[in-house]
N, C-alpha and C positions, 0 to 999 in steps of 0.2 A: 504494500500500500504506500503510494506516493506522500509525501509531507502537505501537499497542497488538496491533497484531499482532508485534508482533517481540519478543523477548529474550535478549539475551546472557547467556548461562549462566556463571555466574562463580562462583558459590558451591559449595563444595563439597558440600553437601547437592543442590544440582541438578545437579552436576554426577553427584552418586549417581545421582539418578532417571536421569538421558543411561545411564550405563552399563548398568542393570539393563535398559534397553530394548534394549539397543545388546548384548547377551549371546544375544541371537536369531540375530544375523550377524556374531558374532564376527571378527575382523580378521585371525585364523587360517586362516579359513576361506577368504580374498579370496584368489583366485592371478592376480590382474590388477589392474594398478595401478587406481585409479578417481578419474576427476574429474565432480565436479557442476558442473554450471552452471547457474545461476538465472536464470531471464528468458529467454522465448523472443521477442526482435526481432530486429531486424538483429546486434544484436553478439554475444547468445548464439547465436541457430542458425548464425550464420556458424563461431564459434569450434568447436561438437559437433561439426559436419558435418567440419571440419579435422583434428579430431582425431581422429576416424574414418579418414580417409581418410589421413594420414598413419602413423598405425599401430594398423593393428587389433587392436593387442593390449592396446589401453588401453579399459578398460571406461566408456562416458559416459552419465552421467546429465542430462537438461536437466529442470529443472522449471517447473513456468506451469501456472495456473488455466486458460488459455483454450486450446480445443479448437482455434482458428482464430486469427490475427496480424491488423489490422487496420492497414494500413502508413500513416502519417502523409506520406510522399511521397506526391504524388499527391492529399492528400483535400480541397486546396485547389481541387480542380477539382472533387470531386463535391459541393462546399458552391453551386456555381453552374450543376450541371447536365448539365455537360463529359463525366462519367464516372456511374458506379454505387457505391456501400459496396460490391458483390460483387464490381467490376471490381480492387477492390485490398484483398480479404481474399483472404488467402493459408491454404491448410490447413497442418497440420505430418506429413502424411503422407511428405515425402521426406527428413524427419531418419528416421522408423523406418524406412522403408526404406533407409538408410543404417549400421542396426544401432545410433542413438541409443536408449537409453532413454527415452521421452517419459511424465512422470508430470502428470498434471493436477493439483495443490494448489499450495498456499502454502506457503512458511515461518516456521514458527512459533519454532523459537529456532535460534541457534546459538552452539555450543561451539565455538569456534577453538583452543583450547588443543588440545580429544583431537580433534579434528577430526570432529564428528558435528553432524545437521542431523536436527530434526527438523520435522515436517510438520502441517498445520494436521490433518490426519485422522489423526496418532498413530504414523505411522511414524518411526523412527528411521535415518538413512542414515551412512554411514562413509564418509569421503572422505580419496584422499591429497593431492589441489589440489582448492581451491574457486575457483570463477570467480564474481561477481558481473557480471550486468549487466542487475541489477535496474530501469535506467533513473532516471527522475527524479520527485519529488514538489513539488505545489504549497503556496507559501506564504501557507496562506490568511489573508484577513484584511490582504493588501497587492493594492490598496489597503483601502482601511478599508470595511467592509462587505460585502468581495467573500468571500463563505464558500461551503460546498459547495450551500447553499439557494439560495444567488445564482446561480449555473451554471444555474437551469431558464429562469431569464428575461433572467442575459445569459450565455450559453452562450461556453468560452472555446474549444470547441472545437480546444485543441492537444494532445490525446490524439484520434484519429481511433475512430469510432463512433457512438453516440450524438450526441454533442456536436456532431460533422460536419451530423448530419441536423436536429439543434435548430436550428441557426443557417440551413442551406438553408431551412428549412420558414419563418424568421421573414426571410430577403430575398423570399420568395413572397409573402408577405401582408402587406410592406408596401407603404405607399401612394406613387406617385408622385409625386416633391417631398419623399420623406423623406431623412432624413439617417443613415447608417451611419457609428458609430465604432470604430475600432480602437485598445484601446490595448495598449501595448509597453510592456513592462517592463524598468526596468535591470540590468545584471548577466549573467553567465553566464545563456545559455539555449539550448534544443535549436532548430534549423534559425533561424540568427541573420536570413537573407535571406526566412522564410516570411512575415513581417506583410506585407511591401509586394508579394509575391505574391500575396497572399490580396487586398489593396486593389487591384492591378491587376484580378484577375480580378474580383472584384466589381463595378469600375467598369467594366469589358465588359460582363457583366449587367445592369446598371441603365441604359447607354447603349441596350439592345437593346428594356429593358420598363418603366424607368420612369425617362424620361430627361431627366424635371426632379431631379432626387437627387442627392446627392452622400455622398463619404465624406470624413471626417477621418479622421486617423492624430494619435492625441497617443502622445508616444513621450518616454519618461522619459532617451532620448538626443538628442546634440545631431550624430549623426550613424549612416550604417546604412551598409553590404556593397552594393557598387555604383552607389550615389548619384547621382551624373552619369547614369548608364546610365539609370537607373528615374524618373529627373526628365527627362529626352529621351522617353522613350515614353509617358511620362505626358501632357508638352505636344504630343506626335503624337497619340497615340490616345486621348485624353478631357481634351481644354483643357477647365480650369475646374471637372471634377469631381474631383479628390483636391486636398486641403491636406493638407500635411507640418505637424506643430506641433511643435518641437522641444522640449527642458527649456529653453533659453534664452528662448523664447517661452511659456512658461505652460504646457510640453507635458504633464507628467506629473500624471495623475492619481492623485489622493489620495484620492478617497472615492466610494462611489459608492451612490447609493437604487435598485437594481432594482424597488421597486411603482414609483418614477417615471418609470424610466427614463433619472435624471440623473448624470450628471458632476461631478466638481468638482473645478477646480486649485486652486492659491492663489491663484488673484485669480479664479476665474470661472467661471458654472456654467451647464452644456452638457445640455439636454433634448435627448435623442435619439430616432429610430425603433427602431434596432435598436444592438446594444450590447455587442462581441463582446470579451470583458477577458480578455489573455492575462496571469496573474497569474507575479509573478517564482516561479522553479525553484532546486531545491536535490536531491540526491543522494536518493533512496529509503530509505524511513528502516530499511531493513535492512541497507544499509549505513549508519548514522547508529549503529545500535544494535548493529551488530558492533562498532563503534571504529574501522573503515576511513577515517571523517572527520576532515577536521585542521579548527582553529581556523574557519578562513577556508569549512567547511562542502562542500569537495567532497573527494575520494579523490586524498591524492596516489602516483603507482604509479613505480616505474624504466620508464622509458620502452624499453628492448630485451625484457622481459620481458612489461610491465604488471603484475608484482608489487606489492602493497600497499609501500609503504616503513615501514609501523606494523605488519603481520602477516605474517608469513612464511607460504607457502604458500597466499595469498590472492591471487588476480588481481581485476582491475575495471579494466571496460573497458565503451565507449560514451559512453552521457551524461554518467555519475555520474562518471567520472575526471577529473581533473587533466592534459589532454594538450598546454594551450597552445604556439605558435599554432593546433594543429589545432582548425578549429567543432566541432560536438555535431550531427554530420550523421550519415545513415545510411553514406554514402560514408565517413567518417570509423570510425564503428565498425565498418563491415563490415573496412577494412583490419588496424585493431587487434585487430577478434577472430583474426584469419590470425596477425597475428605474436603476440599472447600464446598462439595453442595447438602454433605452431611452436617456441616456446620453452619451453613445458611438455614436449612431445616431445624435446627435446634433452635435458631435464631429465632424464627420465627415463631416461636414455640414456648420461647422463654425458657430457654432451656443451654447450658455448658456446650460448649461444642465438646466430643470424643475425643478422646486421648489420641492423637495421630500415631501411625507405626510404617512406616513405607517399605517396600519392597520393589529396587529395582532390577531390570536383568538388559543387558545387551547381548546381542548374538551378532557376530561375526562368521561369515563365510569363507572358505580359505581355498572352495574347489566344490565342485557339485561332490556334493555327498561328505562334504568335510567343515568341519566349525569349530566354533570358541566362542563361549561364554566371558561375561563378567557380572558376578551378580551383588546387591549390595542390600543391606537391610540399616533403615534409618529407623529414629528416634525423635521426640521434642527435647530439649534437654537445656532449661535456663533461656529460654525465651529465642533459641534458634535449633536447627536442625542437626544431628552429630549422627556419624555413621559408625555402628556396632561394630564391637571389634571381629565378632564371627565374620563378616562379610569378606576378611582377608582371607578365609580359610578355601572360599567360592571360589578365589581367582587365580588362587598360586600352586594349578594342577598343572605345571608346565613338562613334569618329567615323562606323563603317560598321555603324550598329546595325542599317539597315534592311537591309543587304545579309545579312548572315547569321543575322539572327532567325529565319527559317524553316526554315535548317538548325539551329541550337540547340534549334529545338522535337523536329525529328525525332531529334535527337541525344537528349533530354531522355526522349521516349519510348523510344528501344533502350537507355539508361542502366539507367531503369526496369526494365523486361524484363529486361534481363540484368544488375541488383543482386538482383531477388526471386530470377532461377533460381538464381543463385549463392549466396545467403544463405539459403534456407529449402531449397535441393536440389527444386524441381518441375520442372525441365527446361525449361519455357518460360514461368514468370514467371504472375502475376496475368493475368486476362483483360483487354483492352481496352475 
């Protein structure tokens, strides 16, 4: 979502115009309480469908442009073949059949103060909790020349659609003996373990059809989510085709020429075949433009609620919050949309919200029929989030990689299946 789509209505002359629209559905008139929630992914349709189903007598609005989700789990396999875009777009037909409201637009401002939202087609809505989990937008222009014109020719494809299929169609028609880069950006970002999935699966592909190739990974960090594990299967299943380049090594890239197709760190410049630039991520700039954002640029929220701690009666949840140690996975938002809309129902209720307990899991791919987990179990603990010490016991199976890869792959698939049925309400998940 663009910046200039959003506006915080602040001024009392706009906040006039919010009212005189907002006199159609007078707040008199509402005999059920009513939460919106913005963003239809894993962390809004999990939270509507919660809320629904915990008590039907709370009226839910979810709003989103798109008629169909297109789930970024999973699209790392259909960039090399694995799967289909159909196999993991999901429709939002089991939120209404669930009794959500499902509105297809955007938002175009909101008033936090009187609590109304209105819509890029000129509706005006009244809410008593608002839910963001408008997800995340990119910062373009990091690196230097990477802008939205840059995306046709080096596709960063970590929004799933389009971008998925740009990048599949340019590992097709490159030549054998080319070279594929990936780079990683620093800082907070959503699925922190997908670059070196995506370089796995890719060097499975290029081993199968063009298997003089290789891939780079320059990564503006001096370390990733699993390391040992994904440098063991690396040196098993494709000696010689991936390089790690860390920021200690020259890794991060600074600028880049799409006509060229070139690289450039501080010391050194990288002609590529293909040229896949995950640019650094920052909160949606509707949350940016509510005021939801602190200093440091993401959403800080009380962690038993996911309350804004800057806006009262404001939740955000998913990518765009502040939940540290929990990642900006789907596993992670789907948990957090459960407990912010179990909390809003208490709320309304007069009632404590539940003690939070989170359980995340990331799966990683390493070859059809081959994976790796990371799994983590949170806590509340003194007014923010801490992650249990068992959770390191989940992740440091690195010696008997090969013994249980193939159950983490079948694991990785009934994850899937049964994140989509539980999060979007279709009963048996995206197709295969």
């Amino acid at each position: 979502m663009r910046r200039r789509q959003f506006l915080q209505v602040v001024s009392a002359g706009a906040l006039g115009v919010f009212g005189r629209h907002a006199r159609a559905s007078p707040e008199s008139t509402r005999t059920k309480p009513t939460v919106i929630v913005v963003g239809g992914g894993f962390a809004g349709s999990q939270c509507a469908l919660t809320l629904r189903r915990s008590d039907p007598s709370i009226a839910v609005v979810l709003i989103d442009p798109d008629a169909r989700y297109v789930t970024c789990p999973m699209s790392n396999s259909v960039i090399v073949g694995l799967r289909s875009l159909e196999s993991i777009t999901v429709p939002r037909s089991g939120l209404e059949h669930a009794g959500v409201r499902v509105i297809r637009d955007r938002v175009d401002g909101v008033d936090v103060r009187r609590r109304r939202l209105r819509l890029a087609g000129g509706a005006v809505l009244v809410y008593d909790k608002l839910v963001l989990a408008a997800g995340i937008r990119f910062l373009w222009g990091r690196p230097q020349g990477y802008d939205e014109a840059a995306t046709r020719l080096m596709p960063h494809a970590w929004q799933a659609g389009v971008q998925t299929e740009m990048l599949a169609a340019q590992l097709r028609r490159m030549r054998d003996g080319g070279v594929v880069a990936i780079s990683v950006p620093a800082g907070p970002m959503r699925c922190p373990p997908g670059p070196f999935e995506r370089a796995s699966l890719i060097a499975n592909y290029l081993k199968q059809h063009k298997p003089r190739s290789k891939v780079l990974i320059f990564d503006a960090n001096n370390q990733f989510p699993r390391q040992d594990s994904f440098n063991e299967a690396w040196r098993n299943l494709y000696p010689g085709m991936i390089d790690w380049i860390p920021v200690v090594n020259d890794g991060a890239v600074v600028r880049v020429e799409p006509a060229k197709m070139t690289l450039y760190t501080s010391e050194h410049t990288h002609r590529v075949d293909v040229a896949n630039i995950i640019p650094p991520q920052a909160p949606a700039w509707l949350a940016v433009e509510a005021g939801l954002a602190s200093q440091h640029g993401w959403c800080p929220v009380v962690p038993d609620t996911f309350e804004s701690t800057l806006i009262r009666e404001v939740h955000v949840i998913g990518d765009a919050c502040i939940a540290d140690p929990m990642p900006k996975s789907a596993s992670a938002a789907n948990c957090e949309a459960k407990q912010c809309a179990l909390a809003i129902v208490a709320a309304f209720r007069g009632d404590p919200p539940p003690e939070p307990r989170f359980d995340s899991v990331c799966y990683s791919l390493l070859a059809p029929g081959r994976a790796l987990s990371i799994h983590g179990r949170f806590r509340r603990a003194d007014g923010a989030i801490e992650k249990l010490p068992d959770s390191q016991a989940a992740i440091s199976r690195t010696g008997d990689l090969d013994a249980y890869a193939a159950e983490e792959a079948q694991n990785a698939e009934n994850w899937y299946a049964g994140i989509v049925a539980d999060s979007f309400g279709t009963g048996s998940g995206a197709r295969a």
